[in-house]
N, C-alpha and C positions, 0 to 999 in steps of 0.2 A: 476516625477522621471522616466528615461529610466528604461530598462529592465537591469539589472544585470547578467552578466557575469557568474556569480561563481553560482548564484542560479538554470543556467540553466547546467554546468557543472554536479554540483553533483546532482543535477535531472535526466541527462541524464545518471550519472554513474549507478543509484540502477536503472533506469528502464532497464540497462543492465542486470543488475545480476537478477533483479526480471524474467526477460525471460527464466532464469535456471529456477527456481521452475519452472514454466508453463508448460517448455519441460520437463523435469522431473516427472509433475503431470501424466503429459501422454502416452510418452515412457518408463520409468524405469520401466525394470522388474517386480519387487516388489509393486510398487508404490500404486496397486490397494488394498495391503491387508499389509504394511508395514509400520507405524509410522515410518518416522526418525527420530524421537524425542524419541521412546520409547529404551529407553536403554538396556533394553532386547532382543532386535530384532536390536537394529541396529548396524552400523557399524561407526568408527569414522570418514571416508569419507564422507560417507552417512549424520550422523547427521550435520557435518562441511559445506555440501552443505546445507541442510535446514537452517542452521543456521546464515552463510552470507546473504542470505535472508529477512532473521527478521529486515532486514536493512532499506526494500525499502516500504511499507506499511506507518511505522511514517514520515518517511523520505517525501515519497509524501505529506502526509498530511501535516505535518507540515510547506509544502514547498508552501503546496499552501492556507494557511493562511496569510505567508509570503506575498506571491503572490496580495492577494486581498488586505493589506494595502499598499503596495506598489501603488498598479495601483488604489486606491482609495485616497491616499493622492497624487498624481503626483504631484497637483499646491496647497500642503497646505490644511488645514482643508476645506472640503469640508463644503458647505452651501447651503441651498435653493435649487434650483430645479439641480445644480449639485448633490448634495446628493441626491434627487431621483432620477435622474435617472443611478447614478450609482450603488441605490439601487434595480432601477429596471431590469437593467443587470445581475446583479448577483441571482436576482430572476430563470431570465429565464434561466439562464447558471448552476444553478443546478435543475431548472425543466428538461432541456435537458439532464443531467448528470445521472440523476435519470430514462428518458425512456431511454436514451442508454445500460444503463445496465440492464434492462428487457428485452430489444430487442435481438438489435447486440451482446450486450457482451454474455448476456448467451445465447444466440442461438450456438455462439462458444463455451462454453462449450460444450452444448450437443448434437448442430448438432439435433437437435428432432425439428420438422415443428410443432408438439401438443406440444410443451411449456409445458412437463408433469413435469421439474424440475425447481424452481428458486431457484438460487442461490444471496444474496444480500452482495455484495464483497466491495472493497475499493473504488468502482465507486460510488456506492450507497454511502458513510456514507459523501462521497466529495460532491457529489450535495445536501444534507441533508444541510449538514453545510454550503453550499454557500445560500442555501435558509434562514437557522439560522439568518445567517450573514448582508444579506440582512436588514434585522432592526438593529441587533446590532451595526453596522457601527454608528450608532448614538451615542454609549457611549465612554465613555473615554475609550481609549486602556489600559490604567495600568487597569483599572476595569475589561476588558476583560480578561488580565495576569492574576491578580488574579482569577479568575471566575475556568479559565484553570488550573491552578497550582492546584486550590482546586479540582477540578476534577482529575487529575493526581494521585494526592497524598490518596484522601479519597475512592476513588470509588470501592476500595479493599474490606471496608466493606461491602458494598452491596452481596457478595461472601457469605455471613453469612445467607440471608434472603433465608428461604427454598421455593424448589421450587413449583408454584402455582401448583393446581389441577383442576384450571378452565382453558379450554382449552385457552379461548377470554383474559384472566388476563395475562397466560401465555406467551402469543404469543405476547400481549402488550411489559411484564416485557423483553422479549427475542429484541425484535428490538429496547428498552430503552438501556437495562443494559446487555441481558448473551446470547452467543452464544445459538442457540441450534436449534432441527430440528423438522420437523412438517410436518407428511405423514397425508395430509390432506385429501387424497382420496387416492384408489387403482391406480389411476390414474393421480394423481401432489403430490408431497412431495417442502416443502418450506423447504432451511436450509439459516438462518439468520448466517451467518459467522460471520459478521462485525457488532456490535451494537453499536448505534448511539451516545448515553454519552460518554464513555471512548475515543473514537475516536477524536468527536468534541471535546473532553480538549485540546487533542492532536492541532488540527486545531487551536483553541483559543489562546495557547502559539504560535504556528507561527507568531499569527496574533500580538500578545502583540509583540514578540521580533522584527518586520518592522522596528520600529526608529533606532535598530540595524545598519541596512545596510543604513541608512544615513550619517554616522559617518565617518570619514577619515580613509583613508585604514590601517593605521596602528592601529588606536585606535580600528577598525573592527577587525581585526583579533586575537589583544590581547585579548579585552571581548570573540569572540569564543573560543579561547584555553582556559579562564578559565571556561566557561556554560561547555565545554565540559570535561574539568579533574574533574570539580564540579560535571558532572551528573556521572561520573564513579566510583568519589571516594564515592560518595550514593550508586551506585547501589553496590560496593563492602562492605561497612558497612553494607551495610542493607542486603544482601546477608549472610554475614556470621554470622549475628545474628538469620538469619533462623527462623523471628520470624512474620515479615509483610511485605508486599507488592508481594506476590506471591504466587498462591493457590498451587505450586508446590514445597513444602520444597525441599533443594537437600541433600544426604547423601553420607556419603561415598559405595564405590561399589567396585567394583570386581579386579578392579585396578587404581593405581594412575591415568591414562588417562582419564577412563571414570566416578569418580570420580567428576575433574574437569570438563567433558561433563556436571554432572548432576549439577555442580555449576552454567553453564551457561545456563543449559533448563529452560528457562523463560517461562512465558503463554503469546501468543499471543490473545486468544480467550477466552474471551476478551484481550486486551492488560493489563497486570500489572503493577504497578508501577516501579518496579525491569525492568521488559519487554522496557517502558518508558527511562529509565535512560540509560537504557544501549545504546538502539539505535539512541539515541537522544545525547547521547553521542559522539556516535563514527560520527554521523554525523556532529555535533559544529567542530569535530577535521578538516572533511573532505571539510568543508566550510571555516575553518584555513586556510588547506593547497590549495585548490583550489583559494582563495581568489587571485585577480589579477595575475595569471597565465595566459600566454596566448602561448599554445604551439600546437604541432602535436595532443598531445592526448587530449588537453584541448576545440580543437576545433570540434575535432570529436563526443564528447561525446555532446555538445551543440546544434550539430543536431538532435540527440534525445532529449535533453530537450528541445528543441524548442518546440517541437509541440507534448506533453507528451499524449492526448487524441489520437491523431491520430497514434502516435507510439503502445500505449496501446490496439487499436482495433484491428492494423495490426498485432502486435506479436501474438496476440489469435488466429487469421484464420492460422497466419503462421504456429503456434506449432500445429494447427489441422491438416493440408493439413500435416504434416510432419505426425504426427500419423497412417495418413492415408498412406500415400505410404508406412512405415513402416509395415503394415498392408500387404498390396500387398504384398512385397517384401517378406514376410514371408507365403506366401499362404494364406492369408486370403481372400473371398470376401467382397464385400461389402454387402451382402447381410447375412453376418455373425457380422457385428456390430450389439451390445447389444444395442440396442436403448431402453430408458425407462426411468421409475423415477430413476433419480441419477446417470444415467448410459453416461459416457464419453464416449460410444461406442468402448469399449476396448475389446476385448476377453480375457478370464483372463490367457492362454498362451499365448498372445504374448506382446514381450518390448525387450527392449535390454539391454546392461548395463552400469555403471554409465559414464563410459568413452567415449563411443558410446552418450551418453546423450550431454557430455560434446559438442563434435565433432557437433550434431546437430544444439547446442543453438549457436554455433561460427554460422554457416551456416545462421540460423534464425537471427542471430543481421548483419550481412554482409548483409545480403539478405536487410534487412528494412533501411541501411543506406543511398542507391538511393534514394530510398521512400518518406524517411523524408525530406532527402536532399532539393527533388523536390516539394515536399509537402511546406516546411519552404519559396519557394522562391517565390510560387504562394501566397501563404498567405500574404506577404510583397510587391508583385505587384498589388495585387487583393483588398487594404484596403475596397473597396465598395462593395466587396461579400460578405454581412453581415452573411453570418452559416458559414465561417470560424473563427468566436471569439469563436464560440460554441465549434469549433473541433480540 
């Protein structure tokens, strides 16, 4: 089966918007000492930009569970030494996913040469699950749906099991099931953002709904409009029964706006079920409406989902070097970045504001459109430069 149009469209849209948090994590004023999420402190711009966000995290993943039955069923149930070795592709291509983002990615982060912080993001829980997968490609896909969905839906309860008091049990239960962080020395702190279960359900429904996008474009687009009004009319039952699938009940507040802010602060860290529905949702809708479009804007965004790794390395250097001149720009030296455990090398006076944020992420997604561009066509002339499937 070719590569698909629509998958690489709304691929390319959320890694657009995802480049806002990034610039955002960086530049914004606030950013170093301000939850946008905490309703107390924030502001409904402010939360309304993290929250478009929460988009692009399931959205990848999902897309690239899509991704691996697609390019593993191309000619039909795979058999024999085609199945391994398409088992053994996907080996190496989340072993490489996995030092990519020990390396290059978080070196962007922290810009620190002693590796004193890791961070394990959406790179990592992706090359995990392509490793996962790597065998599971053997079972029946409805078995994999199922597998997923039961992950999706149950994993909420685990939220219940207190937390361990052995450090080694811990740090397990943390990169299995629950975010959390771990200053393992005066000298490296590990924070496990992304944990590996809830994530890979996520991956595993991707991979179940592939037969999806064999199906003729109309009867495609219909099944997505209802996966996608099915997951929102759950996340809104299950929402206002305020009773499961999110460790964050919402209540009423201060006023009707933020209110409804607190009805849609979901938990990404872990992901929740409620968290799941929602953006899983509005993405079926966005795979609706993208679905055989082919236009000015539909082409541009396919640039970036072409070549989504490479896109994703380039935005992180981008939004740093942009940090950094920011940085100048305001009298800082270099020699005044906070380099250390956890430290994005930010001074905690300097950032700019959300609008200014806005203005940079235009700059940083412009900027990477050549990039990719050119990137996308060496890839497609170059089929025998084998670390380009990697990257």
């Amino acid at each position: 089966m070719k590569r698909l149009a629509t998958i690489d469209t709304v691929r390319g849209l959320v890694m657009v918007i995802m480049a806002l948090d990034h610039v955002r994590d960086l530049l914004h004023t606030p950013a170093l000492t301000q939850d946008p999420t905490n309703l107390a402190t924030t502001t409904p711009m402010l939360f309304l930009t993290r929250l478009i966000t929460h988009l692009c995290a399931p959205t990848f993943v999902f897309l690239a569970g899509t991704s691996v039955y697609l390019s593993t069923r191309r000619e039909g149930e795979p058999q024999g030494e085609a199945l391994a070795a398409r088992s053994r592709f996907l080996l190496k291509r989340g072993l490489v996913l996995i030092l990519l983002e020990v390396t290059l990615i978080n070196f962007a982060f922290w810009t620190d040469i002693q590796f004193r912080s890791m961070m394990l993001q959406v790179i990592f829980v992706i090359g995990v699950g392509l490793v996962l997968l790597s065998w599971l490609i053997r079972f029946q896909v409805r078995a994999l749906l199922i597998a997923g969905l039961a992950i999706i839906f149950l994993h909420d309860l685990l939220l219940l099991v207190p937390t361990f008091t052995n450090p080694a049990a811990r740090l397990g239960w943390s990169i299995l099931f629950r975010t959390d962080f771990f200053p393992m020395s005066p000298s490296f702190s590990l924070l496990v953002a992304y944990s590996i279960v809830p994530w890979f359900g996520i991956m595993l429904v991707g991979y179940g709904c592939g037969p999806l996008f064999a199906k003729p474009l109309a009867d495609r687009r219909a099944q997505l409009v209802k996966l996608g009004l099915g997951s929102l009319l759950l996340f809104m039952a299950l929402r206002f029964l305020n009773v499961y699938g999110d460790a964050a009940p919402w209540s009423v507040q201060k006023s009707p706006a933020f209110t409804v802010l607190s009805f849609l602060n979901v938990s990404k860290y872990p992901p929740s079920l409620l968290y799941a529905a929602l953006t899983l949702g509005v993405m079926f809708l966005l795979l609706a409406v993208a679905d055989g479009v082919d236009n000015w804007l539909t082409r541009r965004l396919r640039v970036y989902g072409n070549v989504p790794m490479f896109y994703y390395i380039c935005h992180w250097y981008l939004a740093k070097a942009a940090m950094i001149v920011m940085l100048l720009v305001q009298g800082f030296s270099l020699g005044e970045m906070p380099l250390g455990t956890m430290s994005f090398g930010r001074p905690a006076s300097a950032g700019v504001s959300l609008p200014v944020v806005y203005a940079v992420w235009l700059v940083v997604v412009i900027v990477l459109y050549p990039l990719c561009t050119w990137y996308g066509r060496y890839k497609a002339d170059h089929p025998e430069v084998a670390w380009t499937r990697y990257v």
